[in-house]
Every structure is written in C-alpha cells, then in structure tokens.
MISE-586077 format. One line per 4 residues: number of its first residue (from 1); their letters; for each residue x, y, z of C-alpha. Coordinates in nm, 2 decimals, decimal comma. Example, Ala and Ser with C-alpha at 12.3 -4.5 7.8 and 13.67 -1.06 7.14 Angstrom:
1> as> 1,23:-0,45:0,78  1,37:-0,11:0,71
***
This chain:
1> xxxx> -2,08:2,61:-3,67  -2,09:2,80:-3,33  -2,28:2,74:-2,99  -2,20:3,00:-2,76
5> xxxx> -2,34:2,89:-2,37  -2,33:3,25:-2,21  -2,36:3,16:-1,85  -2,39:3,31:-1,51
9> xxxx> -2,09:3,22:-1,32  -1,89:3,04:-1,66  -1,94:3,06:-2,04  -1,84:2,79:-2,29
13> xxxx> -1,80:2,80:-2,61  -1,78:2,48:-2,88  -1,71:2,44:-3,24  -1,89:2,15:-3,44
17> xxxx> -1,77:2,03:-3,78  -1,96:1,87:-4,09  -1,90:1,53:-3,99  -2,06:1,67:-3,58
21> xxxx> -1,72:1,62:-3,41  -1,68:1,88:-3,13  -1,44:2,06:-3,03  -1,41:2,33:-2,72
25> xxxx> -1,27:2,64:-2,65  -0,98:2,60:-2,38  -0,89:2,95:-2,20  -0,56:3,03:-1,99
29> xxxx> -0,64:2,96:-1,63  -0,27:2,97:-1,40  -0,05:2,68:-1,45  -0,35:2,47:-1,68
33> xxxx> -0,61:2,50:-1,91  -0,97:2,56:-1,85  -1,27:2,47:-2,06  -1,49:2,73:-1,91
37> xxxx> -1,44:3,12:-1,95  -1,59:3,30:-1,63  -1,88:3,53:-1,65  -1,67:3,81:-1,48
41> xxxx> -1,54:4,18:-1,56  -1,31:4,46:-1,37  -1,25:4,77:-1,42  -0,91:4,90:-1,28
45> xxxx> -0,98:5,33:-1,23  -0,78:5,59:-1,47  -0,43:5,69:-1,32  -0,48:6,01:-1,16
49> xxxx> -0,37:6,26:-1,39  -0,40:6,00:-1,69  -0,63:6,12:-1,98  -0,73:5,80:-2,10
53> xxxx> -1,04:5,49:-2,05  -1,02:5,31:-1,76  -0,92:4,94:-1,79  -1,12:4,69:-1,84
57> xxxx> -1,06:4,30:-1,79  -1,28:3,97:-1,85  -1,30:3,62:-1,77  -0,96:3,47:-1,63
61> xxxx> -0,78:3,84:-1,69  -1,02:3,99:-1,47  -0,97:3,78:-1,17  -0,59:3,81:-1,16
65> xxxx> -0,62:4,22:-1,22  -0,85:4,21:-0,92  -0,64:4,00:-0,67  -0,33:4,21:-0,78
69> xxxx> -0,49:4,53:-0,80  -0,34:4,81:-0,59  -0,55:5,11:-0,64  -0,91:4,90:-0,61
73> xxxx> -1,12:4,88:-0,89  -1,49:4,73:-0,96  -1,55:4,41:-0,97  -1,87:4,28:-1,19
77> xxxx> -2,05:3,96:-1,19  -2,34:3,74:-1,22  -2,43:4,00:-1,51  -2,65:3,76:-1,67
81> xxxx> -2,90:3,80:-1,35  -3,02:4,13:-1,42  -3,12:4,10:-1,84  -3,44:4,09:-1,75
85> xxxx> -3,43:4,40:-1,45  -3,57:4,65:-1,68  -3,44:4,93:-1,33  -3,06:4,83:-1,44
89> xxxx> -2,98:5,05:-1,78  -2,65:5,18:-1,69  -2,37:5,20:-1,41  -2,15:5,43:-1,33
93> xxxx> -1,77:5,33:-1,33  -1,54:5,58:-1,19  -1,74:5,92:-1,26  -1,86:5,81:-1,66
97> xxxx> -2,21:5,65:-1,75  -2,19:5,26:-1,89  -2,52:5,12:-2,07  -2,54:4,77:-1,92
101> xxxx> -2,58:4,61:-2,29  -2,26:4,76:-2,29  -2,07:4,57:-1,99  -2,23:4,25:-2,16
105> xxxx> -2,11:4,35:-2,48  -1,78:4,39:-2,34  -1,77:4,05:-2,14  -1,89:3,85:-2,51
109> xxxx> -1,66:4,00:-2,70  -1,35:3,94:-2,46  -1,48:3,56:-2,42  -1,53:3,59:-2,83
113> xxxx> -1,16:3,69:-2,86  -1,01:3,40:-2,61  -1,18:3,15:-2,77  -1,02:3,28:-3,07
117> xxxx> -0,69:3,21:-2,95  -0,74:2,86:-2,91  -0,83:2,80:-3,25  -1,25:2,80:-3,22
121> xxxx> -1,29:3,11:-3,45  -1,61:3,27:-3,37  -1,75:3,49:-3,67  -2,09:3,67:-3,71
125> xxxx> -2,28:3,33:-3,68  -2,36:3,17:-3,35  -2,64:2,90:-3,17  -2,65:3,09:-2,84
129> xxxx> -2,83:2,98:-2,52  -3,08:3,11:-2,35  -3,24:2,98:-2,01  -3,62:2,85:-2,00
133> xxxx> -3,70:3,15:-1,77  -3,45:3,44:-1,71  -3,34:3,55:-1,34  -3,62:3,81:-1,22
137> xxxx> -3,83:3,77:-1,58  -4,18:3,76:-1,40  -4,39:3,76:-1,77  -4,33:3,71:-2,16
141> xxxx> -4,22:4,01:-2,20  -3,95:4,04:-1,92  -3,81:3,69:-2,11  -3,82:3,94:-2,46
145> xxxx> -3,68:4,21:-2,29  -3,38:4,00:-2,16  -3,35:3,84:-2,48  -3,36:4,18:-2,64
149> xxxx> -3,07:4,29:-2,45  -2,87:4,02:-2,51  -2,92:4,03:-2,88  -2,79:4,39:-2,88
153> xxxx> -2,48:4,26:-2,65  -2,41:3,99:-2,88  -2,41:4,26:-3,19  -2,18:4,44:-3,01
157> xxxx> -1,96:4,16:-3,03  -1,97:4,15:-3,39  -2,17:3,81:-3,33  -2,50:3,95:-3,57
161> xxxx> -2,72:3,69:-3,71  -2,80:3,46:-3,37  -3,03:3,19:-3,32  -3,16:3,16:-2,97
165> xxxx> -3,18:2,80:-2,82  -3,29:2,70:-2,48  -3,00:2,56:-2,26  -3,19:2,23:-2,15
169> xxxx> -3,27:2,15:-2,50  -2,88:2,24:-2,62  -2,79:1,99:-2,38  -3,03:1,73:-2,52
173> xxxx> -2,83:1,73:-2,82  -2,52:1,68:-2,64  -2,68:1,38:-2,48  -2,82:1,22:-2,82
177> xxxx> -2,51:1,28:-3,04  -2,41:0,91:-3,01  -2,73:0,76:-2,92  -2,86:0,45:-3,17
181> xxxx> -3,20:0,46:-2,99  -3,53:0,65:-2,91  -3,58:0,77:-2,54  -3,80:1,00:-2,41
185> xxxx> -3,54:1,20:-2,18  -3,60:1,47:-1,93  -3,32:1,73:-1,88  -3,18:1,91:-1,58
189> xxxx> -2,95:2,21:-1,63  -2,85:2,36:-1,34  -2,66:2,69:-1,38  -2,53:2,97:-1,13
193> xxxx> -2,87:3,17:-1,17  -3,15:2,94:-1,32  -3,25:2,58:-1,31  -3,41:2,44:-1,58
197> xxxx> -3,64:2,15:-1,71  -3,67:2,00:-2,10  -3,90:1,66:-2,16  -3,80:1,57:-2,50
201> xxxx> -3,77:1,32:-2,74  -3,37:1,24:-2,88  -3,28:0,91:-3,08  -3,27:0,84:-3,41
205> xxxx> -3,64:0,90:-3,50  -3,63:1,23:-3,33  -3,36:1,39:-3,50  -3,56:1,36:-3,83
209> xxxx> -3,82:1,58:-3,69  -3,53:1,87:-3,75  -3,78:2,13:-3,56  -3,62:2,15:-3,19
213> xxxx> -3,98:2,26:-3,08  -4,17:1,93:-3,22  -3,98:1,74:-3,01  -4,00:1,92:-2,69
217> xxxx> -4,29:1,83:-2,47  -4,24:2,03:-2,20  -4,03:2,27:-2,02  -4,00:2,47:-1,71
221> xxxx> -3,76:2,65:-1,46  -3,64:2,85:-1,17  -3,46:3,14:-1,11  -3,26:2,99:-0,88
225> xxxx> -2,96:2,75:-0,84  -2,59:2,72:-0,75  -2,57:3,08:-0,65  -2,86:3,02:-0,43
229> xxxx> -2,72:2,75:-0,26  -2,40:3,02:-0,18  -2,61:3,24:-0,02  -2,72:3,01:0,19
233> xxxx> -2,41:2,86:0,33  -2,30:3,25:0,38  -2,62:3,33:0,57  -2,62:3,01:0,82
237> xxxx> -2,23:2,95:0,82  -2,02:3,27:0,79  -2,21:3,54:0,86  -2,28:3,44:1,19
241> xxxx> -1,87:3,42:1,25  -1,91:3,79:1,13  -2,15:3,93:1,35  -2,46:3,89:1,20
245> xxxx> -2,74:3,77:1,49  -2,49:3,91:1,76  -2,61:4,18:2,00  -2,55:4,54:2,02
249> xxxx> -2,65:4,82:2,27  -2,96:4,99:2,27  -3,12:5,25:2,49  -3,16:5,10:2,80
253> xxxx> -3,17:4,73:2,67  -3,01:4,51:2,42  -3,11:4,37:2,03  -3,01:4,21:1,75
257> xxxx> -2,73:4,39:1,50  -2,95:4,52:1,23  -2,92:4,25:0,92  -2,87:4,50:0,63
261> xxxx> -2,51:4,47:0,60  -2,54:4,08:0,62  -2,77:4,11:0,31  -2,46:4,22:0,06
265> xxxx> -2,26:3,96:0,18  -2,42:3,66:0,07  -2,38:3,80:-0,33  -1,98:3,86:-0,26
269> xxxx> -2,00:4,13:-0,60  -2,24:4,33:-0,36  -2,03:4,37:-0,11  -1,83:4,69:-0,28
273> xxxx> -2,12:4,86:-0,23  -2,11:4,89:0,14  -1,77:5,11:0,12  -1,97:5,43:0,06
277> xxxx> -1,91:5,70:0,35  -2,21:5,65:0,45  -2,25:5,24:0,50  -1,88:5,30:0,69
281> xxxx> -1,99:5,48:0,90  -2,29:5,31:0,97  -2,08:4,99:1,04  -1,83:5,18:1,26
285> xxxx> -2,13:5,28:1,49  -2,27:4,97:1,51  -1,91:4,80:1,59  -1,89:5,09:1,86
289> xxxx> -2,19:4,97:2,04  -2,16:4,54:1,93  -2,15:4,34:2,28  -1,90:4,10:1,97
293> xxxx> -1,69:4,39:1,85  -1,40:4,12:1,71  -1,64:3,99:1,50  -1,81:4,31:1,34
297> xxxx> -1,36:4,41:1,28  -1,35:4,12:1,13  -1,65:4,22:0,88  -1,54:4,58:0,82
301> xxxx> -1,23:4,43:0,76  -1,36:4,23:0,50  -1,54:4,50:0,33  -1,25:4,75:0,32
305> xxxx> -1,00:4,46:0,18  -1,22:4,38:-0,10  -1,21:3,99:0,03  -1,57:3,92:-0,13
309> xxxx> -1,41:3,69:-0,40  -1,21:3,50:-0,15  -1,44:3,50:0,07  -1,70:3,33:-0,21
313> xxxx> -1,42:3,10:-0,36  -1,39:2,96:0,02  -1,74:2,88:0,03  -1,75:2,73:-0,30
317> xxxx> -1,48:2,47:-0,18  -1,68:2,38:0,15  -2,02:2,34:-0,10  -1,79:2,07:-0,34
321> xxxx> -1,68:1,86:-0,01  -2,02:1,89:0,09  -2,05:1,67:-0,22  -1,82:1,45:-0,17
325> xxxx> -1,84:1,35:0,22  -2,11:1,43:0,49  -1,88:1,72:0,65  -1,66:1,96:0,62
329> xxxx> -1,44:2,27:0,71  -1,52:2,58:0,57  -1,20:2,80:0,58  -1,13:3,14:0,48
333> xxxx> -0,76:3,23:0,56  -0,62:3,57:0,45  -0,38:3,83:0,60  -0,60:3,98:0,95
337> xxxx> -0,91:3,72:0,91  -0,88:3,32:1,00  -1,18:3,14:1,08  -1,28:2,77:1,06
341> xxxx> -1,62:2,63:1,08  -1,69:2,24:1,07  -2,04:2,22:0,90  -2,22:1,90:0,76
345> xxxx> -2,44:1,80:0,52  -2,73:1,75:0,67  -2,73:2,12:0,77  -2,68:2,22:0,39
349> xxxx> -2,95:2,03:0,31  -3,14:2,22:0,59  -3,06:2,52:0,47  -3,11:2,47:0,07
353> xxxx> -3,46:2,33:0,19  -3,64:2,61:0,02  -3,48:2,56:-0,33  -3,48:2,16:-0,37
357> xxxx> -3,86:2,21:-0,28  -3,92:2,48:-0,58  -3,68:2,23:-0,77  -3,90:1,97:-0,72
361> xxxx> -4,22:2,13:-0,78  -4,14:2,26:-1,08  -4,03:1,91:-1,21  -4,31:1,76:-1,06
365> xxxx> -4,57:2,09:-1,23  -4,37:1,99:-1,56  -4,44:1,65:-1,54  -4,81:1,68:-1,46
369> xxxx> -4,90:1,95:-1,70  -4,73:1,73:-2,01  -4,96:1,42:-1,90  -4,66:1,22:-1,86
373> xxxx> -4,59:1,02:-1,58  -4,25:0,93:-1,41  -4,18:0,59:-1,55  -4,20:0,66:-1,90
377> xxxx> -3,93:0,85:-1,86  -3,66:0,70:-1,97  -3,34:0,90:-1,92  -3,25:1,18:-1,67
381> xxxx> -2,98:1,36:-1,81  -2,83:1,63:-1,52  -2,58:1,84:-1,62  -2,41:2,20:-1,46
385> xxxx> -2,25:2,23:-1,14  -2,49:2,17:-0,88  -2,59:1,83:-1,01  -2,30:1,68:-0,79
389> xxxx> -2,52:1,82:-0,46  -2,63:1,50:-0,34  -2,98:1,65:-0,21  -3,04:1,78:-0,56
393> xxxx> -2,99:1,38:-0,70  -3,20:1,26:-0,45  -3,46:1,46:-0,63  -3,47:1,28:-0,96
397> xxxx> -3,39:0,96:-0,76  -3,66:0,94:-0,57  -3,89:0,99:-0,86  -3,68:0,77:-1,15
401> xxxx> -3,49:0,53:-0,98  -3,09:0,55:-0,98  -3,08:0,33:-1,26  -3,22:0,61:-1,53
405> xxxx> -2,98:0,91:-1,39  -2,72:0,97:-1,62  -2,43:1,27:-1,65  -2,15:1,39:-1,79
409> xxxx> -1,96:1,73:-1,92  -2,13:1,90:-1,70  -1,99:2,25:-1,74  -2,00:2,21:-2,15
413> xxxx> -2,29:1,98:-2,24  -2,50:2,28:-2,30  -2,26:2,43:-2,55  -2,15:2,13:-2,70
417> xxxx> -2,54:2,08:-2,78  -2,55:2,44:-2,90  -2,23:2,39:-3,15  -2,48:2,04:-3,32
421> xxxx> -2,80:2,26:-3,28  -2,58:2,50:-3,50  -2,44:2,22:-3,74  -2,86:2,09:-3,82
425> xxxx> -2,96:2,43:-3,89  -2,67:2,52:-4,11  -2,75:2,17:-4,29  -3,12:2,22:-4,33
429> xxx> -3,04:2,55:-4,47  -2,81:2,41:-4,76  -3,06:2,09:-4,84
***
C-alpha cells in the first residue's frame, strides 16, 4: 500500500502495512541517508561522434552529474510548476524533441526505482498527491489538464491504476494515525510551488466516515510558497550584488541596467537560458557601458559557469538561519565570485510581505466561506518546509493561539498520510 508525494523541490515516498505501520523510502544522499528524493533531472549531451541517447539523471544522481559535469548539460527543475501550462508540450534537449509528460515520466520512474532499492517496492498501485490548486491552473480545467498529464507520467512509470488525493488531506491522516480523539483540524502544507489549506474532521469518529470528502469542510490554496520566498531573497539580496539597479550609460545621460537578465536569476533552472548568443551578447554590451562593470563580470560569470544551483543552495541556507536567529550571512563562495551580505529578518519578512498576505487571505477566505470560526478550531497541523519561517507561524498564531499549533515530519507527513489513505481504500475494497 503506496502513497507516492510527487513534489516540487522533493518527492517522498511511504509504504503502509495491514496493521498501518509506516515505513519510508530512504535515498543515497553523500555520506548519509535522505528521506526525500529531489524533484530534479540532467541531461549530460551525446559524445561528439557517439551514436547513442543522451544521459539522463534524477534526484540525488542528477545533482552530482551536474556539479561534475565537464561538457555542460541541462539542468531541469521545479517540473511540477508547469502541469498545468498547457504552452509547455515538449523541449528540446540537445537537437531531439522531448514531450514534457515524458521528462515527468522519466523523473517518477527513476524516484520509483530508488525507492525500490530500499526495500519500499512500488508496483502498478499507488495513493498519489495532488495539490488543492496546481501552479498556474487559473480554472477546473487547467487543475484536469495537470492532473491529466500527470496520470499519463505516472503510466509511464508503470504506476497504472492511481488514486489522486489532495496533499493537505494526505497529511491529515498522517496527523490522526495515533489520535484517541475527535478534533476539527485545519492543515497547512507548504510545498516549493503551492500552499495549501484542508479544514477537516480526524479522530476516531471521523475515520468511520471512510469517504475522505465527507469529512473535509473546506479547502483552499496558493500557487505560491518556499520557491517564492527564494525569489525574493535573490531579488532584494543578491541581485543587487550582481548589478541589477546599478547604472549604465545612455546617450547623453545615465539609467538603470535593464532588469531582464535579473528576471532568470531568481528561478536558478532559468538561468541556462540566458547563454544563447544572443542574451551574451546582450550582457557583454551592457557590461561595456555599466558605470559597476565588476559587478555585471561577476553575473556573466555566473551565467557562463552554470553556478545557478550553488547560487540557490546559498540562498536556501541564509532562508533556514533566517529561521533560526534574527540575522544572517548570505554567502556564496566559488572559484572567481565571493560575496557576503549580512541580511535580517525583519527585511525577509519585508520582502515575503506579498505572499504571507495571500497566505493569510486565503486562510482567512477558507475560514469564512466554511462558516467556521477560528476558535473551534482545534488543531493547526503545519507541515513542509516553509513552516519553520517564523513570519509564516505568526500567521496561524495570531489567529489560534500558540497553544493549538502543532508539527512534525514535515518533509513526509504528506506521504506518510498518502501510504494510510492507500491502506483504507485497499481495506474498504476487500470488506
């Protein structure tokens, strides 16, 4: 009995027996072992004068292929994202046509395979989740059409009878699995691309209702989350370092450099695509003419190294201090580039102010459209990466009181809640 939590930045995958122990995956990561699979591919190009497929590389595999790589290669993630960008039907790797159900196809089965090797067999069976509201799905049938796409992925994968679950209520189930009372709980998932809201019912009395959707009374979400909150760091705090708002000449009179190139760097798999002809020499114009032309080097340099992943890994760290203390150092250190920045929280939070404002009016729309107020709401249950962001807690705090917030697994609550989801439907099937 198999929940499969196909995520934006990490997948998960868990294993529930008859009695509803739980077991996860565990996938290779250096030294250690990791309990999340990233959400990542690379393509390494043919050999020149090879006749064969270019190689392909996912999760764990794909990031040490790409740091080594000495002939370059393609570097693909955040896939998840664009299910629902009915524009995106193939790409183009090295001079041959991919479908894009084919890429996620690819990615499934390679996470499929690892989680093999640690002894959680996946077989044509799965519970797989879904968000509330897919990344860019604007109607119903932008949701179908990503959760069409997906399907075909997941067949691709040999994974061909599915049942589609959505990730707040998957981690619901996680939540209830050793609860001996009725609550009426409200779930936050937040992911790398969507944020998402469940109001339901868990506790004894609910899991006799054995419909998901009777006990659900609400749910809601966002198409934005932790990668959000990236983007934001490297449009206030790096790219500024990199020349973005510096000045160039114009005829006769100064201006701002032009933000375009700015734009790919705050989604670090974007950034390959500014090493066309073309954008280089676009860049090398506008470093001729920047009153700053260390800092617009420093920028080509980045683009012509590849550095996007470091660069994003860097400002991942300085986001998790963030966390943990009210300032920090954002770092990025590699051969040709040093820079430091000290940045605090309070900035962050300045900067994210968009997104915990959509956050909060969406749980605040749930709530309102459901007819249920804030104090009969028992449990807050936040769960995925971002939940740490103290700005994000003050969220749920300020409307529930400390005292109901609860946690825990937050990168496999979801999947652990899709591997029970998985063991009730298999048991209502043989009763």
């Amino acid at each position: 009995m198999i929940g499969i939590d196909f995520g934006t930045t990490n997948s998960t995958v868990a294993m529930a027996d008859e009695f509803g122990h739980v077991t996860t995956a565990r996938y290779p990561s250096g030294n250690t072992e990791s309990e999340t699979f990233r959400s990542i591919l690379f393509f390494a190009p043919p050999q020149k004068g090879a006749r064969r497929e270019l190689s392909a590389y996912a999760g764990p595999d794909a990031i040490y292929q790409y740091l080594h790589a000495e002939d370059g290669g393609r570097l693909i993630q955040s896939i998840k994202s664009y299910l629902a960008n009915s524009s995106l039907k193939s790409t183009s790797l090295f001079g041959k046509s991919y479908r894009f159900e084919e890429l996620v196809g690819y990615l499934l089965r390679s996470l499929k395979t690892a989680s093999g090797k640690s002894g959680v067999s996946i077989g044509t069976k799965a519970v797989v989740g879904r968000p509330v509201r897919f990344v860019g799905a604007a109607t119903p049938a932008d949701d179908a059409y990503a959760t069409k796409r997906l399907t075909e992925a997941l067949a691709m994968a040999g994974i061909t009878e599915v049942h589609f679950e959505l990730e707040p209520v998957a981690a619901a189930y996680s939540y209830e699995a050793n609860l001996r009372k009725n609550e009426l709980l409200l779930v936050a998932d937040f992911g790398g691309g969507t944020t998402d809201f469940t109001l339901i019912r868990v506790g004894p009395d609910a899991r006799r209702m054995g419909d998901s959707q009777e006990r659900v009374l609400a749910s809601a979400g966002v198409g934005m989350a932790g990668d959000s909150f990236d983007a934001k760091l490297v449009r206030h705090l790096v790219a500024p370092l990199l020349g973005r708002g510096s000045q160039w000449r114009l005829i006769g009179k100064t201006g701002t450099v032009p933000n375009w190139p700015f734009a790919k760097l705050e989604h670090w798999h974007h950034l390959s695509f500014l090493k066309s002809n073309e954008n280089m020499e676009a860049l090398r114009s506008l470093r001729a003419r920047a009153l700053e032309p260390d800092k617009i080097d420093l920028f080509i340099m980045l683009v012509t190294e590849d550095l996007g992943f470091q660069l994003h890994r860097a400002v991942q760290h300085a986001k998790y201090e963030l966390s943990a203390r009210r300032e920090a150092i954002f770092s990025f250190r590699v051969p040709g580039i040093r820079i430091s920045q000290r940045v605090t929280r309070a900035q962050f939070e300045e900067w994210i102010s968009d997104e915990l404002h959509a956050i909060a009016s969406c749980v605040d729309s749930m709530l309102a459209s459901s007819g249920v107020k804030p104090s009969k709401v028992e449990r807050v249950f936040l769960t995925g990466g971002s939940s740490f962001v103290p700005a994000v807690r003050d969220i749920f705090e300020s409307r529930f009181g400390q005292q109901r917030i609860v946690g825990g697994s937050e990168f496999t609550s979801v999947a652990k809640g899709l591997a029970l989801r998985s063991r009730d439907l298999s048991n209502r099937k043989q009763a």
